[in-house]
C-alpha positions as CSV (number, residue, x, y, z in Angstrom):
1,X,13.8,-10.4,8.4
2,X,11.8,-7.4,9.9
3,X,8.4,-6.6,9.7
4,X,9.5,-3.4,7.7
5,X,12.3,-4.0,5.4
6,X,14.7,-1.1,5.3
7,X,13.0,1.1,7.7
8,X,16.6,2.0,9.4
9,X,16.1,4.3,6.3
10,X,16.7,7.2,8.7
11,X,20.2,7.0,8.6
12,X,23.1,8.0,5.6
13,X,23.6,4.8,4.4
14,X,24.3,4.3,0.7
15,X,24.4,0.7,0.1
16,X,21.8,-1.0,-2.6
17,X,19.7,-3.4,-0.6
18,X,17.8,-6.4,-2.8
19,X,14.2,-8.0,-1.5
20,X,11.8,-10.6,-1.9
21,X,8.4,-9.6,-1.4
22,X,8.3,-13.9,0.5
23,X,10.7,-13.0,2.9
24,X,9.3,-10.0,3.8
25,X,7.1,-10.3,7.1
26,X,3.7,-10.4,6.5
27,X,1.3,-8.1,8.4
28,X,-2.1,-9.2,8.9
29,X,-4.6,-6.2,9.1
30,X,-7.5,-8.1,9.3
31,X,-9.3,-11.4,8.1
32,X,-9.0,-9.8,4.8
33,X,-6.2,-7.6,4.1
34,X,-2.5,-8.1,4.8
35,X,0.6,-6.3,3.7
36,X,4.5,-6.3,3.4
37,X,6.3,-3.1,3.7
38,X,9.8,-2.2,1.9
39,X,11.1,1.2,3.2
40,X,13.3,3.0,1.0
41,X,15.2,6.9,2.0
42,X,12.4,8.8,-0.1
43,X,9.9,5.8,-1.1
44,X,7.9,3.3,0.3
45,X,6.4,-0.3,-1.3
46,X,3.3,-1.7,-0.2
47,X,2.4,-5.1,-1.2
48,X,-0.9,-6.4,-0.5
49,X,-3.4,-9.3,-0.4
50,X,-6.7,-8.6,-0.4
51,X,-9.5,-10.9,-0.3
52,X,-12.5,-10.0,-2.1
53,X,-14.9,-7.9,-0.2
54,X,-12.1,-6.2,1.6
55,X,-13.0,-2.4,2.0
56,X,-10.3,0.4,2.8
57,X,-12.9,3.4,3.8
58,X,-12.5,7.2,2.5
59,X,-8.7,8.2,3.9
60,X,-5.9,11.0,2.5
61,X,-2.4,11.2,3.0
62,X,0.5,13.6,2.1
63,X,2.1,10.8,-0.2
64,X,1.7,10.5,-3.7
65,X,-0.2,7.0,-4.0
66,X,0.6,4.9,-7.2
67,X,-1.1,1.5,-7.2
68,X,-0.2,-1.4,-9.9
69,X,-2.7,-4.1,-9.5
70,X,-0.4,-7.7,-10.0
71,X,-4.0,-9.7,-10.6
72,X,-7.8,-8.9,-9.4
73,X,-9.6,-5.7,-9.6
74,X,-10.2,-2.9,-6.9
75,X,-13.1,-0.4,-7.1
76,X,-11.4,3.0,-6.3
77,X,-14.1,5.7,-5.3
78,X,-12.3,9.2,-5.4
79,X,-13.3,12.9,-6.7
80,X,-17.0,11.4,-6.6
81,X,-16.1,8.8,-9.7
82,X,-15.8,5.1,-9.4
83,X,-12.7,4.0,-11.0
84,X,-11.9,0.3,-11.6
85,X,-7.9,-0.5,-11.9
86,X,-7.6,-4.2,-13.0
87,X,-4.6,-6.8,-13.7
88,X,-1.7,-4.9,-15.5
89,X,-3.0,-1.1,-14.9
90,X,-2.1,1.6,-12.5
91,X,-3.7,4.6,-10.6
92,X,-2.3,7.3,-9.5
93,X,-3.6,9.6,-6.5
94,X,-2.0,12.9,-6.0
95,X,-1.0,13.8,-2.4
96,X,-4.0,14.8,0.3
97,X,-6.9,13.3,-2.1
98,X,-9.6,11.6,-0.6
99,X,-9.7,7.7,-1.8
100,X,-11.4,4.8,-0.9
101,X,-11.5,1.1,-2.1
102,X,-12.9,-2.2,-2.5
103,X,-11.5,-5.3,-3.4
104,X,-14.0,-6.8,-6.5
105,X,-12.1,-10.3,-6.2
106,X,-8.9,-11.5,-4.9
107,X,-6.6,-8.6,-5.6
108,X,-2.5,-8.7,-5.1
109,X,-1.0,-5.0,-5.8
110,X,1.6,-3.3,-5.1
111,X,1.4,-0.1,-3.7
112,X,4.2,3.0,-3.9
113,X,4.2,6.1,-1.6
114,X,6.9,9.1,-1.7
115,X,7.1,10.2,0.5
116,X,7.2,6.9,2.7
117,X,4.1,6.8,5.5
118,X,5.0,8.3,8.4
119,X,1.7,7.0,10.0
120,X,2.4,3.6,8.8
121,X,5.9,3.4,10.2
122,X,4.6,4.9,13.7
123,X,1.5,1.8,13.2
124,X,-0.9,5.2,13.6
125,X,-2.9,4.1,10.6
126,X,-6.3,4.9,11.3
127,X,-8.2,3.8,8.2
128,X,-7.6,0.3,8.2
129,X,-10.3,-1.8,9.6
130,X,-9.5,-4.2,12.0
């Protein structure tokens, strides 16, 4: 299956496509964070390990960020408030505001973006440690 599942988004088609998250290529960032990537026309999934300790410094993007954390906890620091999202809640980050976050344990989450991440599709992330 391809790193990116469904990025041949760009084109007309119509059909319903089914996933699982397992046979989804897995991306290694770095020694603590990895990530799958479903791609839909107007949406994008993220889903990501990350080992406690992992950091994502202060970043924006024009996509709408919603993040569901699956289990652990991440320390978001946005707006100049910590906000911890745990197991079974949700955040929500309006376009072009600055975010960062930690990981306070092993986290899984899941990660939605409309539109999709243009600089994630292009691999022209710059935020992400290596």
């Amino acid at each position: 299956m391809s790193t990116r599942a469904g990025q041949e988004r760009k084109g007309n088609s119509t059909n319903v496509r089914h996933y699982k998250f397992t046979d989804v290529k897995e991306e290694r960032i770095n020694d603590k964070l990895t990530r799958r990537i479903i791609v839909g026309k107007n949406e994008m999934l993220g889903y990501f390990f990350a080992s406690k300790g992992a950091y994502l410094p202060p970043h924006h993007h024009v996509s709408e960020q919603i993040t569901i954390i699956i289990s652990g906890a991440l320390e978001f620091t946005t707006e100049g408030r910590k906000i911890v999202v745990k197991e079974g809640e949700t955040l929500v980050i309006p376009p072009n505001v600055e975010h960062a976050a930690l990981a306070l344990e092993d986290t899984i989450d899941i990660d939605c973006f409309s539109p999709p991440r243009e600089d994630w599709l292009s691999n022209a992330v710059q935020h992400l440690p290596k």
